[in-house]
C-alpha positions in Angstrom: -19.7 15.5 21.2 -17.7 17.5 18.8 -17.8 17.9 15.4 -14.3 16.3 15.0 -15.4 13.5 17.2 -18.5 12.8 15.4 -16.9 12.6 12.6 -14.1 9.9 13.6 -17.2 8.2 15.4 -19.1 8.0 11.7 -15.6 6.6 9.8 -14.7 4.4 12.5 -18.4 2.8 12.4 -17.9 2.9 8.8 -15.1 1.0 8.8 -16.5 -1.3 11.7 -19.8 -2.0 8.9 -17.3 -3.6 6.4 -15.6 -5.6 9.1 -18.9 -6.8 10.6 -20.1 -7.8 6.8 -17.3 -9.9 6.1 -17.0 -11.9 9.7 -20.8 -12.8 9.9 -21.9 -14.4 6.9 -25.3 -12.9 6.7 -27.4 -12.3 3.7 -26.8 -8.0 4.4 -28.0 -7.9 0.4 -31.7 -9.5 0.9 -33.8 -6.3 1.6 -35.6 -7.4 4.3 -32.7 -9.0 6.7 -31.1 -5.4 6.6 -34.6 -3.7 7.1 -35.1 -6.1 10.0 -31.2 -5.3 11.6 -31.6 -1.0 10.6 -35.0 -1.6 12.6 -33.5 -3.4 15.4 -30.2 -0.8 15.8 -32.4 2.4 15.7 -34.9 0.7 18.5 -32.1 -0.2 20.9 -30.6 3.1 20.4 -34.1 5.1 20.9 -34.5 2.7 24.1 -30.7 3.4 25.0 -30.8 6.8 25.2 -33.8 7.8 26.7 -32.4 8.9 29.7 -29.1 10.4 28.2 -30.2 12.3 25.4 -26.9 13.4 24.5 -25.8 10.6 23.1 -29.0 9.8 20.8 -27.3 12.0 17.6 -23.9 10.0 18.5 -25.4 6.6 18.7 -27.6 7.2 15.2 -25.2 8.8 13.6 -22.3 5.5 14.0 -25.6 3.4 13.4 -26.1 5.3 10.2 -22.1 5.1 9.2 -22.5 1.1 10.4 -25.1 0.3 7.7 -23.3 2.4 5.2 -20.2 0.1 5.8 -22.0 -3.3 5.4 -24.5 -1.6 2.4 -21.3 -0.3 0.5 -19.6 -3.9 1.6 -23.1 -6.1 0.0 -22.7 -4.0 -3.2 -19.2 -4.7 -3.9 -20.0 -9.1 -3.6 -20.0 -10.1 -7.1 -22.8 -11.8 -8.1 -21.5 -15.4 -9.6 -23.6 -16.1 -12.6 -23.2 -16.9 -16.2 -22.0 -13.4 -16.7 -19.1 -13.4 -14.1 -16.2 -14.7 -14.9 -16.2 -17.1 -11.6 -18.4 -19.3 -13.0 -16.1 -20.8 -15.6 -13.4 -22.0 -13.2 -11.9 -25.3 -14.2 -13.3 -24.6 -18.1 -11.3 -24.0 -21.0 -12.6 -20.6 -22.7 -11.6 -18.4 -25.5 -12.3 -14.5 -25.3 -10.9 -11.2 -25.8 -10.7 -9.0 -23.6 -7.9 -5.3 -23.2 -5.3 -5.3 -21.1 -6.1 -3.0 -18.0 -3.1 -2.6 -15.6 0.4 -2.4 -16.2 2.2 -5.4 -17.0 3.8 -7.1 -14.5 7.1 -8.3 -15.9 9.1 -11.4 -14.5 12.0 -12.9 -15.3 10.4 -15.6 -16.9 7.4 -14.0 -18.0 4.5 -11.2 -17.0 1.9 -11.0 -15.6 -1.4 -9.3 -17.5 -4.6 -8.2 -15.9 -7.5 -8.5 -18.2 -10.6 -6.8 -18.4 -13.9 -5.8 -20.5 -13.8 -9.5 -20.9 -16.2 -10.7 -24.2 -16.1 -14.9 -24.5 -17.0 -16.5 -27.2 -20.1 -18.4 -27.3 -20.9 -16.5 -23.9 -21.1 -12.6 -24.3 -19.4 -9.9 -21.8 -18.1 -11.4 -18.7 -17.7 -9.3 -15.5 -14.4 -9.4 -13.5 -11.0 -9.9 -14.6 -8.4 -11.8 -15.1 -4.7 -12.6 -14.3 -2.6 -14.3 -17.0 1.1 -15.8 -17.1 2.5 -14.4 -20.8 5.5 -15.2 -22.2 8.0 -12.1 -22.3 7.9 -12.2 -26.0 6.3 -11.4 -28.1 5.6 -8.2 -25.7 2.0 -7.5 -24.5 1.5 -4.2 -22.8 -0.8 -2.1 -20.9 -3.9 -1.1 -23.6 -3.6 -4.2 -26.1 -6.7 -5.9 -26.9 -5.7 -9.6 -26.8 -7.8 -13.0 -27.9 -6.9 -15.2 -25.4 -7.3 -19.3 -25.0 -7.0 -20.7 -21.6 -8.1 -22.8 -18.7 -9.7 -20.2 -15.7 -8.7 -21.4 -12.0 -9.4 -19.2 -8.8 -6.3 -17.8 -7.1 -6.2 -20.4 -3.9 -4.0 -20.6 -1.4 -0.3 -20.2 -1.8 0.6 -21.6 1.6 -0.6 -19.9 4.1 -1.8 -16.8 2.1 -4.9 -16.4 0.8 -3.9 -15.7 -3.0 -7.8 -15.6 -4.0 -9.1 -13.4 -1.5 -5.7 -11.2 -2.6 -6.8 -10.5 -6.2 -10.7 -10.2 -5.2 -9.1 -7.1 -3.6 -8.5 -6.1 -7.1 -11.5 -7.5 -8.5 -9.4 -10.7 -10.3 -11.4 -13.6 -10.2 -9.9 -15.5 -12.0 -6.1 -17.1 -13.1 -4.9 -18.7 -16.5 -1.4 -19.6 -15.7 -0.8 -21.4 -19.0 -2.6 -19.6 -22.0 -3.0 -21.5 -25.5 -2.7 -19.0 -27.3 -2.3 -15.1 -27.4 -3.4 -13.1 -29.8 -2.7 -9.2 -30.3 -6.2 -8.3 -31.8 -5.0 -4.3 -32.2 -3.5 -1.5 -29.8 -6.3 1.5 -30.5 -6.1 3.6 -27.9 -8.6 6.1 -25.8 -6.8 9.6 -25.0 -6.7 8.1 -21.0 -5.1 5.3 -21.9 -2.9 7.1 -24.8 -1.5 8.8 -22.0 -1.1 6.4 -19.6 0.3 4.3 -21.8 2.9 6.9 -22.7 3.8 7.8 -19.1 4.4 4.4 -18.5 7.0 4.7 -21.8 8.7 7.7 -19.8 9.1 5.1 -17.1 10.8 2.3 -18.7 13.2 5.0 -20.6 14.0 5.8 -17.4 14.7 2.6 -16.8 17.3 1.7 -19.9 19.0 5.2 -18.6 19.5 3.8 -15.3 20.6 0.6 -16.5 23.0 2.2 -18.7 24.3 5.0 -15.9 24.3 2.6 -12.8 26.5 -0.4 -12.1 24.7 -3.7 -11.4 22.5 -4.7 -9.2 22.6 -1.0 -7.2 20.4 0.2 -10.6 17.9 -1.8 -9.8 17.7 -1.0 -6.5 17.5 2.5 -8.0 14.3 1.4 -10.0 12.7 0.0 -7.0 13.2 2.9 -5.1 12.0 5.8 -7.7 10.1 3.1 -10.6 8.5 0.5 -8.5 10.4 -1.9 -10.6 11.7 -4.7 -8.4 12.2 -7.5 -10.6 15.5 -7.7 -11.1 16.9 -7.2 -7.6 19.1 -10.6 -6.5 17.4 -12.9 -4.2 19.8 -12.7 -1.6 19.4 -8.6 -1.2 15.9 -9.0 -0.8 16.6 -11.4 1.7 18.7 -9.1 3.6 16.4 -6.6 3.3 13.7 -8.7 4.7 16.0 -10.0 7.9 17.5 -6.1 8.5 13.3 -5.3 8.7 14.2 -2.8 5.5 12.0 -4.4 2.7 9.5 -1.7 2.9 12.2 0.6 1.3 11.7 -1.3 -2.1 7.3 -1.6 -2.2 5.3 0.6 -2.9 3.5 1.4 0.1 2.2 3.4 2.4 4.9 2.9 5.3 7.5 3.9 2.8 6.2 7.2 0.7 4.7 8.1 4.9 8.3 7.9 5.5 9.9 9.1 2.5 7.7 12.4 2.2 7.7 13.2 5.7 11.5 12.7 5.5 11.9 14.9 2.5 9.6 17.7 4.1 12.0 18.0 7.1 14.5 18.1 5.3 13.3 21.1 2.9 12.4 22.5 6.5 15.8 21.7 7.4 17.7 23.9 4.5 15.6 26.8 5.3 11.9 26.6 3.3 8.7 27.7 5.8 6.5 25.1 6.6 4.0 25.2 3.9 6.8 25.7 0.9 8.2 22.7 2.4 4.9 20.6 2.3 4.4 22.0 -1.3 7.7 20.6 -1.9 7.1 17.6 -0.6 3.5 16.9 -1.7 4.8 18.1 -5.7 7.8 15.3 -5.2 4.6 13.0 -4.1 3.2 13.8 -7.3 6.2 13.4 -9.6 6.8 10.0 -7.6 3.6 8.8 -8.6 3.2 9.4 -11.8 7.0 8.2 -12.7 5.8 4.6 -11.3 2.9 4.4 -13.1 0.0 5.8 -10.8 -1.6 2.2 -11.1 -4.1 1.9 -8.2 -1.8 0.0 -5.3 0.7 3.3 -5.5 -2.1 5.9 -5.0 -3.7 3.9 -2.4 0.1 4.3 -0.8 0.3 8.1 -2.2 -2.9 9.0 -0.5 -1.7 7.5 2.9 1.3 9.4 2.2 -0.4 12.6 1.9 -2.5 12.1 4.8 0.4 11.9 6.9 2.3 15.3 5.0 -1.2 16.6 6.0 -0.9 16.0 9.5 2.5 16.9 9.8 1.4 20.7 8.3 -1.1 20.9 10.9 1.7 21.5 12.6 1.2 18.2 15.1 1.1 14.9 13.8 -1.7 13.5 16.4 -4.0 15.9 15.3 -3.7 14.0 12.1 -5.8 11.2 13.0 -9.3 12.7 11.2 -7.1 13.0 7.8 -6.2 9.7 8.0 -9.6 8.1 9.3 -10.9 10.3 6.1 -8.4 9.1 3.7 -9.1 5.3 5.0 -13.2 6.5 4.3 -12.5 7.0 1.4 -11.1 4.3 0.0 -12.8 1.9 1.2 -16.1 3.7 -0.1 -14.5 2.8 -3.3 -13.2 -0.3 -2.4 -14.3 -1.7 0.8 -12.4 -5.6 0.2 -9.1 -4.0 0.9 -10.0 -3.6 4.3 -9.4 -7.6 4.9 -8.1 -8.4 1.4 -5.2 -6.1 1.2 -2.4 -6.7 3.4 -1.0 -3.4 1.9 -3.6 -1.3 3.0 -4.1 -2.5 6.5 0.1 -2.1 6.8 0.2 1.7 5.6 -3.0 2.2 8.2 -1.3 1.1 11.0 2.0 2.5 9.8 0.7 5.9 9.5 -1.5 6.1 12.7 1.8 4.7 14.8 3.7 8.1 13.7 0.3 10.5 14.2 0.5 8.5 17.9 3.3 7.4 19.1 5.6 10.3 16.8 5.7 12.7 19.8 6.5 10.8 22.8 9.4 9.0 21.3 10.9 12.2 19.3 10.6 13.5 23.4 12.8 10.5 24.4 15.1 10.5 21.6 15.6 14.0 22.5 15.9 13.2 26.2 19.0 10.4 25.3 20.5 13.0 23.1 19.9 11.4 19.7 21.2 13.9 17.3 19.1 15.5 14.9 21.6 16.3 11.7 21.2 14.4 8.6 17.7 14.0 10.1 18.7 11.2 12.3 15.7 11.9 14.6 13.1 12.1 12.7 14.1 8.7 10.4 14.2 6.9 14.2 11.3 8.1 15.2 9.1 7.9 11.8 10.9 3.9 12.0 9.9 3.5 15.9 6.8 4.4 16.0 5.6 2.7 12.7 7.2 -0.9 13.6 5.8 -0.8 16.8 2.5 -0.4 14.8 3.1 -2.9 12.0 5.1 -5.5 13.7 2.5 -7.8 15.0 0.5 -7.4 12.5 3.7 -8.5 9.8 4.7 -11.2 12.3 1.0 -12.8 11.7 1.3 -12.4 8.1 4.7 -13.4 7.4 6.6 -14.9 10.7 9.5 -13.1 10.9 10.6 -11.0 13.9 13.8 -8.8 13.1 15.7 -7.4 16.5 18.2 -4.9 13.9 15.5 -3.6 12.2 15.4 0.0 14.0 19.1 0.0 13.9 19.5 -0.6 10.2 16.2 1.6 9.4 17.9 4.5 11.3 21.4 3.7 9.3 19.7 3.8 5.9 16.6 6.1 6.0 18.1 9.3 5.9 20.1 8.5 2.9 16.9 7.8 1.3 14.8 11.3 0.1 18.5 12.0 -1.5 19.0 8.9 -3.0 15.2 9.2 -4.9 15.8 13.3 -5.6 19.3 12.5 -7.4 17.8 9.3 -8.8 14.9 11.0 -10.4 18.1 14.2 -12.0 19.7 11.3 -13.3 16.9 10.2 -15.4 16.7 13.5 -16.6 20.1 14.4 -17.5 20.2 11.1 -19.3 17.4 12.2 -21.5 20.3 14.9 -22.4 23.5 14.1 -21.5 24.2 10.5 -21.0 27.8 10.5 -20.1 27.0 13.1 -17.4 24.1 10.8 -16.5 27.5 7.9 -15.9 29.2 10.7 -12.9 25.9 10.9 -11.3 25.5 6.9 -11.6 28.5 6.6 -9.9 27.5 8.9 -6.4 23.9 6.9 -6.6 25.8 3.5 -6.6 28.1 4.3 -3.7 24.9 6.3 -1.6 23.3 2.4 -2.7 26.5 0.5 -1.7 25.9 1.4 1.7 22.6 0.3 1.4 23.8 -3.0 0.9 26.8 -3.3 3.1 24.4 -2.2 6.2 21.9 -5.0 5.0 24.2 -7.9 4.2 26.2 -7.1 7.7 22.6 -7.2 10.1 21.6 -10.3 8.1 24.9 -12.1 9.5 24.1 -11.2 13.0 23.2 -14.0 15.1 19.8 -13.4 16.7 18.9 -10.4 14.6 16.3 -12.4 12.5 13.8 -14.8 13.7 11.2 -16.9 12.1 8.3 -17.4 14.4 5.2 -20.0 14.3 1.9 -18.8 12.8 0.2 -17.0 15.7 -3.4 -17.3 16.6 -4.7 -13.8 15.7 -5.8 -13.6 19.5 -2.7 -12.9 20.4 -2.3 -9.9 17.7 -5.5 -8.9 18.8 -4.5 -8.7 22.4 -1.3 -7.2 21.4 -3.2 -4.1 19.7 -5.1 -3.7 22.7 -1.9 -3.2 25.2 -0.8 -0.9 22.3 -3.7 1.2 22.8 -4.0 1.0 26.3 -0.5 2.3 26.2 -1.0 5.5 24.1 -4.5 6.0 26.3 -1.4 6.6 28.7 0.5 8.5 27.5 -2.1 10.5 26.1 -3.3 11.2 29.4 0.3 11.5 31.1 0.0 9.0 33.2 3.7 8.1 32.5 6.4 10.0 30.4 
């Protein structure tokens, strides 16, 4: 076995460790249960391969990566005492504690995440916690707040799993109606000076978009190159959900995978060699990230992102797959819950490995039913093909909804996109300077956006362009995945073109 193949083999068991801890409930942390299962694993394998001694370094190796996964899994289960938060559900509490995260603002209110939590009459508390502020007075990332409030866990919100969402993030707790709030003081570390100011770059950007942009194509503009997607109408976001285009407004990996790749073709396309245009593209990776905040969910996306700019500068895309089984490693070795927890995560996976996969054989059919390649055409098809084909089940067990249009509308508005963001991100910066310029350049972004929304609000008119489906058994998914697989086994090995 290769080294490359050893390698995936050690990830992918890895992975399979933190899968395994979570399905069977199994004491992994009580010494000798794992002792007992590490002495069981290396026996059968010893026993195994015996008379194929070629795959005894294969075999320990993935066992070795397999107890990694659940070890690495055990360590991150809180331990619910008197010093985690969790144990103080349904209690009223008072403590103080700094706000960790960037706010996230509502219409009605924000949302604050709390941590280094210190309760009074209790001492530190491990854990944080999520809490509905009012708007006003304003509360923002850095302050040190005394807080009053009744702690709930996060629950169901239908058919979600709210809790097992924030755990993700390690929130273990909700006060969704706080007594009182009180700003204790705003001292600052040098980190968090600067974070703090970077994210005051991002909302001046913000009132200069407001100001240079018509309504509501500037805050389509802030979801695109802020994050911000507050203010966006409810029926856009509809239509963006029904035209399968919602991506293009989160911050995830499916959309920077798309975005960067985009923008790299295109700096290919006007003339830069390959690895000018992947500096390009990685430095507007960079820039993006930092304008929206770089708060943990966005470089999770930005490192998927990379990983597929990464595999794209190899030159193929399928020879990408160890980058991105690598980048995966790795964050899940920091934070194995967002294997299950994070819906995010396992989307930008699959979205990323569908374009490393299935990129080549359906750029070869485009190309064979003449698709043209000018304003990069090709490349936002087949970036949006062969990701939905990845996500789609996967999205239709999560959420229920099945859109026909969605490659259609994808390949109508994609293209536009990387110029949309790279004369967005000018604007802010002439408005720094010259504002009324800033107004001209307002003007070409609302009209590049007004398309946006014409192709959206059209596809969600269609009749049978949308459907909303019954929860699915994830048997189904799983058997789904499988025939995906099976089918890129076969095209892999040519059996059909």
């Amino acid at each position: 076995m290769r080294k490359s193949q050893l390698f995936a083999l050690g990830c992918l068991a890895f992975i399979g460790g933190i899968i395994l801890s979570q399905l069977v409930q199994w004491p992994w942390d009580n010494f000798y249960n794992f002792a007992t299962v590490v002495g069981l694993i290396i026996l059968i394998a010893i026993l195994g391969t015996k008379k194929n001694s070629g795959l005894t370094v294969p075999i320990l190796f993935g066992t070795a990566f397999l107890l990694l996964g659940i070890w690495r899994f055990g360590l991150s289960q809180p331990v619910i005492d008197k010093n985690h938060i969790a144990n103080y559900y349904n209690q009223t509490i008072k403590l103080v504690g700094r706000v960790v995260d960037e706010p996230d603002i509502r219409l009605t209110h924000r949302k604050l995440t709390i941590g280094r939590i210190k309760a009074e009459d209790i001492g530190f508390l491990k854990g944080k916690i999520l809490v509905n502020a009012p708007n006003y007075p304003e509360y923002n990332y850095g302050d040190l707040l005394q807080i009053k409030c009744e702690l709930t866990a996060g629950g169901m919100i239908e058919d979600f799993d709210y809790g097992k969402f924030l755990n993700a993030k390690n929130i273990y707790a909700v006060c969704y109606q706080p007594e009182n709030i009180l700003l204790i003081n705003n001292h600052l570390t040098i980190s968090q000076k600067i974070r703090r100011g970077i994210l005051a770059v991002k909302y001046k950007y913000k009132q200069i978009i407001d100001k240079a942009v018509p309504y509501p194509q500037s805050e389509i503009l802030a979801s695109l190159i802020l994050g911000l997607r507050r203010g966006i109408p409810e029926n856009i976001i509809n239509n963006l959900r029904q035209t399968g285009l919602s991506h293009i407004i989160a911050i995830s990996g499916l959309h920077i995978s798309i975005v960067t790749l985009l923008l790299m073709n295109s700096f290919i396309a006007i003339g830069l060699r390959r690895r000018y245009a992947f500096a390009a593209a990685t430095i507007s990776l960079i820039i993006f990230l930092i304008m929206i905040g770089f708060h943990a969910s966005s470089v999770r996306a930005g490192i998927m992102g990379f990983a597929a700019l990464l595999a794209m500068q190899a030159g193929r895309l399928k020879n990408g797959i160890n980058i991105l089984i690598l980048a995966a490693f790795i964050l899940l070795l920091i934070n194995p819950k967002l294997l299950l927890g994070d819906v995010g995560f396992q989307l930008s996976f699959l979205a990323v490995l569908g374009i490393i996969y299935l990129g080549q054989p359906i750029e070869k059919f485009l190309e064979r039913i003449k698709v043209p390649k000018f304003f990069e055409i090709r490349s936002s098809l087949m970036m949006t093909l062969s990701a939905q084909i990845m996500v789609l089940p996967l999205m239709v067990y999560y959420f229920g909804n099945l859109s026909v249009i969605a490659p259609v509308a994808n390949v109508l508005i994609l293209p536009i996109l990387p110029l949309i963001m790279i004369i967005g991100f000018g604007l802010g910066i002439v408005g720094f300077i010259i504002l009324p310029l800033a107004h001209f350049i307002g003007y070409i972004i609302a009209m590049l956006i007004g398309w946006i929304m014409l192709v959206t609000s059209l596809g969600a008119r269609l009749p049978y362009g949308n459907f909303n489906l019954e929860k699915i058994d994830f048997v189904w998914i799983a058997l789904i995945y499988i025939l995906i697989g099976w089918s890129i086994w076969l095209l892999k090995t040519k059996k059909f073109s």
